[in-house]
Each structure stands twice: as C-alpha cells, then as structure tokens.
Backbone bond lengths (Angstrom), bond angles and torsions (degrees), N, CA, C in turn:
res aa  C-N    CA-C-N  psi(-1)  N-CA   C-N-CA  omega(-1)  CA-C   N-CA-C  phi
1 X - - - 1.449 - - 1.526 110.59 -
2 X 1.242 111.57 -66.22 1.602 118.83 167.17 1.296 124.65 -84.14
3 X 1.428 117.67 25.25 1.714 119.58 168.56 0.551 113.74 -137.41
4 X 1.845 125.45 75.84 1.349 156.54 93.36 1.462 136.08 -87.43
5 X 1.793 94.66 16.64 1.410 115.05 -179.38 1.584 103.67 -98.16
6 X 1.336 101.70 129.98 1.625 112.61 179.09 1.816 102.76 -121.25
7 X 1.372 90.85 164.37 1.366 100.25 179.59 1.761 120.53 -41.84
8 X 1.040 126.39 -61.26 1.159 130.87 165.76 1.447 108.05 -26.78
9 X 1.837 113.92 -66.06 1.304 96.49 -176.18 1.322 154.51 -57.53
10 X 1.631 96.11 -19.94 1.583 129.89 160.72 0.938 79.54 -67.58
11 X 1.413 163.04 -152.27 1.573 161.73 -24.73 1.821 100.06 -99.29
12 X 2.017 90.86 -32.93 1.606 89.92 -171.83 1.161 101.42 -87.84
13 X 1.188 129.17 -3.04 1.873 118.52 -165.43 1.630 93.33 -106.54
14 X 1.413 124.91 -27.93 1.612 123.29 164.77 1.696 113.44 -60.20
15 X 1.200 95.69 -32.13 2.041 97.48 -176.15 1.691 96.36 -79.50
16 X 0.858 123.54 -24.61 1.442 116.89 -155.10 1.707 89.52 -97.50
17 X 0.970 128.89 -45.43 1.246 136.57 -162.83 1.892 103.22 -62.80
18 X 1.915 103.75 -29.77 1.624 119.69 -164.54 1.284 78.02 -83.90
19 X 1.149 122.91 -63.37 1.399 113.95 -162.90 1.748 141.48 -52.17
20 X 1.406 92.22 -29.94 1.531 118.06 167.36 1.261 116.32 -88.57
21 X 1.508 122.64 -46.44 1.653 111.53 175.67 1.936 104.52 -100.81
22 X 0.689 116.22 -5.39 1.787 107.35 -178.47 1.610 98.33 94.45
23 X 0.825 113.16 170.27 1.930 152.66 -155.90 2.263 89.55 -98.68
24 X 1.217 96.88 -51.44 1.619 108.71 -177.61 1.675 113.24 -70.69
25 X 1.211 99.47 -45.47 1.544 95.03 -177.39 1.440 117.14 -109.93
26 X 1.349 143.29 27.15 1.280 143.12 119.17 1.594 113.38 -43.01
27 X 0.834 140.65 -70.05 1.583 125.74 -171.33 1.731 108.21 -54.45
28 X 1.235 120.43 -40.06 1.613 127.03 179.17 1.741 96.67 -56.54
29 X 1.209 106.54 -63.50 1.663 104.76 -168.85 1.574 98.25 -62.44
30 X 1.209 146.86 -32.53 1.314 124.30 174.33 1.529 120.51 -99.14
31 X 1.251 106.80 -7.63 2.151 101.52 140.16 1.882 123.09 -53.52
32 X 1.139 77.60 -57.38 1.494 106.05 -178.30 1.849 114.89 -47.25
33 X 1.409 97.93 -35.38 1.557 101.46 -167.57 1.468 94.53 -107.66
34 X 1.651 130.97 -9.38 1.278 125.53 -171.51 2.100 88.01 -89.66
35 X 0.656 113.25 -76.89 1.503 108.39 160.31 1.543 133.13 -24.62
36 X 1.171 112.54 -29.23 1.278 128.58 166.42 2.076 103.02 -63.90
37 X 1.220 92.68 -41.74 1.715 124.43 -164.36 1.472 102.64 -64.86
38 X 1.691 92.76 -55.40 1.690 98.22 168.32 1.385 146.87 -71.16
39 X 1.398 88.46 -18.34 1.420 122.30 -177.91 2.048 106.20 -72.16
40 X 1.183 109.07 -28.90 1.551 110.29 -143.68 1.501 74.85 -97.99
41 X 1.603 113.28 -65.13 1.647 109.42 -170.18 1.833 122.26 -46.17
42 X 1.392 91.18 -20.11 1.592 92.14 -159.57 1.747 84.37 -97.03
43 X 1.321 157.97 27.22 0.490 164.06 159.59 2.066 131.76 -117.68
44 X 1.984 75.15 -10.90 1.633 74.14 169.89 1.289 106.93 -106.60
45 X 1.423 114.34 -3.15 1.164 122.64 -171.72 1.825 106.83 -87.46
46 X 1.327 114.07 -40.27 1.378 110.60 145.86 1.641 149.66 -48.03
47 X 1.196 89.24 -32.57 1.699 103.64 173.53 1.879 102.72 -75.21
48 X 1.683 120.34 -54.60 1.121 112.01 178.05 1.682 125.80 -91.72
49 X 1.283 118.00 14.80 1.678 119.28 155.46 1.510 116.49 -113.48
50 X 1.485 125.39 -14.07 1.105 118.45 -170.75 1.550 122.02 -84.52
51 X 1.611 106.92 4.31 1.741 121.63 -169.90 1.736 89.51 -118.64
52 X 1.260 132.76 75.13 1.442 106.78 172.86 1.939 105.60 -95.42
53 X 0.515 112.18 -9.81 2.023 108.32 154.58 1.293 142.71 -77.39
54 X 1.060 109.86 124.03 1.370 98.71 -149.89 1.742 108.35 -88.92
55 X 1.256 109.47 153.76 1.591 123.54 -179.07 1.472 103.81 -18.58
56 X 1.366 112.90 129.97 0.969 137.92 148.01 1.798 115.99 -67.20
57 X 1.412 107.35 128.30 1.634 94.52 -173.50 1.849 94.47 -125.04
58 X 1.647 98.31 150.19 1.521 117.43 -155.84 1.203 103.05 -104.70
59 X 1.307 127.57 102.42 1.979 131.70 -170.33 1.567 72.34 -87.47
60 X 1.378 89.09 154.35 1.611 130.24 170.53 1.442 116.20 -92.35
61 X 1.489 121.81 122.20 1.354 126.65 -166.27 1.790 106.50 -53.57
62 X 1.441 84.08 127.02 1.829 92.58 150.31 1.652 139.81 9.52
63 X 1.003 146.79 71.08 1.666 123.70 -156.11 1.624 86.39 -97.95
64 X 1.697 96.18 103.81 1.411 109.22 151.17 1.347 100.90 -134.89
65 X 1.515 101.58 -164.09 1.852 119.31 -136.62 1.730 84.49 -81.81
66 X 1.495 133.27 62.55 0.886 118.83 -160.70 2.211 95.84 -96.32
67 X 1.211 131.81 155.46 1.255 134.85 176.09 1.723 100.28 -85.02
68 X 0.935 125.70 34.97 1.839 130.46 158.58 1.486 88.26 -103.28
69 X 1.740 97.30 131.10 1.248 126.87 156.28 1.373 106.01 -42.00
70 X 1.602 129.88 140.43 1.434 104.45 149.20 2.159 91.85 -110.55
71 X 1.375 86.89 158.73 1.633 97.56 171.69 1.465 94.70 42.81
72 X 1.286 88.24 -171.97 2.357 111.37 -162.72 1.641 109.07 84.76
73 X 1.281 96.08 -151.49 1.763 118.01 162.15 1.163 109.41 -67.17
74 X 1.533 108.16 140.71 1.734 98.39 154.71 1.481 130.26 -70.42
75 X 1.097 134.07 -172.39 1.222 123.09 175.41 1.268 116.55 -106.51
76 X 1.805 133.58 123.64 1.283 107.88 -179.77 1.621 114.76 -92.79
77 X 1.201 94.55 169.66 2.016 100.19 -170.67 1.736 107.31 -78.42
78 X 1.828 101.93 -42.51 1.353 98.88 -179.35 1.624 113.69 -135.24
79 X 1.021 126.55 135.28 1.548 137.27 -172.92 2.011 119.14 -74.81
C-alpha cells in the first residue's frame, strides 16, 4: 500500500500537512492520537481480563400450579 512512497513523497505529504495544520499543532495532534492509541489498547485489555468467570446462566422459574398470571394483561392494583 505504502511502497510506492519515495522520499520526495514524504517531503510533499510533510509540507502539506505544515501547511494545513501549522508548525504548532502537529506535535499536539500526534500526542493526542498516541494517547488516543493508548487509550483504546488499555481498554481492550480491560474488557478481555477483567471477566475471568465464566457466565452465569439464568434457569427459568418452576411452572407449577402457581396463582401468577402467565402472559395476557397485567393486573391492575387499583381501578
């Protein structure tokens, strides 16, 4: 993808880059996005070590002769 890039072309994609964001805010945008960088990993790394137990699974109550409606209307308390 990127090896057909020669020196020159870096030189033009660095001028273009000064020219559109300034000389000042190139270093901010690549703090900014290296942190962005750190931000994402250290966060995937939380999502997949911070669960080490595995799923809990939810049985469905009992069906006995219980007086709970199942399904229909609900019932209201006061009219």
């Amino acid at each position: 993808m990127f090896g057909d890039l020669s020196f020159s072309h870096i030189l033009i994609l660095l001028l273009v880059l000064v020219l559109v964001f300034g000389a000042k805010r190139i270093p901010e945008i690549g703090s900014s996005l290296g942190q962005g960088i750190k931000e994402f990993k250290r966060s995937l790394k939380e999502a997949t070590g911070d669960d080490p137990s595995p799923p809990r699974s939810v049985q469905p109550p009992a069906a006995s002769g219980s007086s709970v409606p199942s399904g229909g209307d609900p019932k209201r308390l006061s009219d």
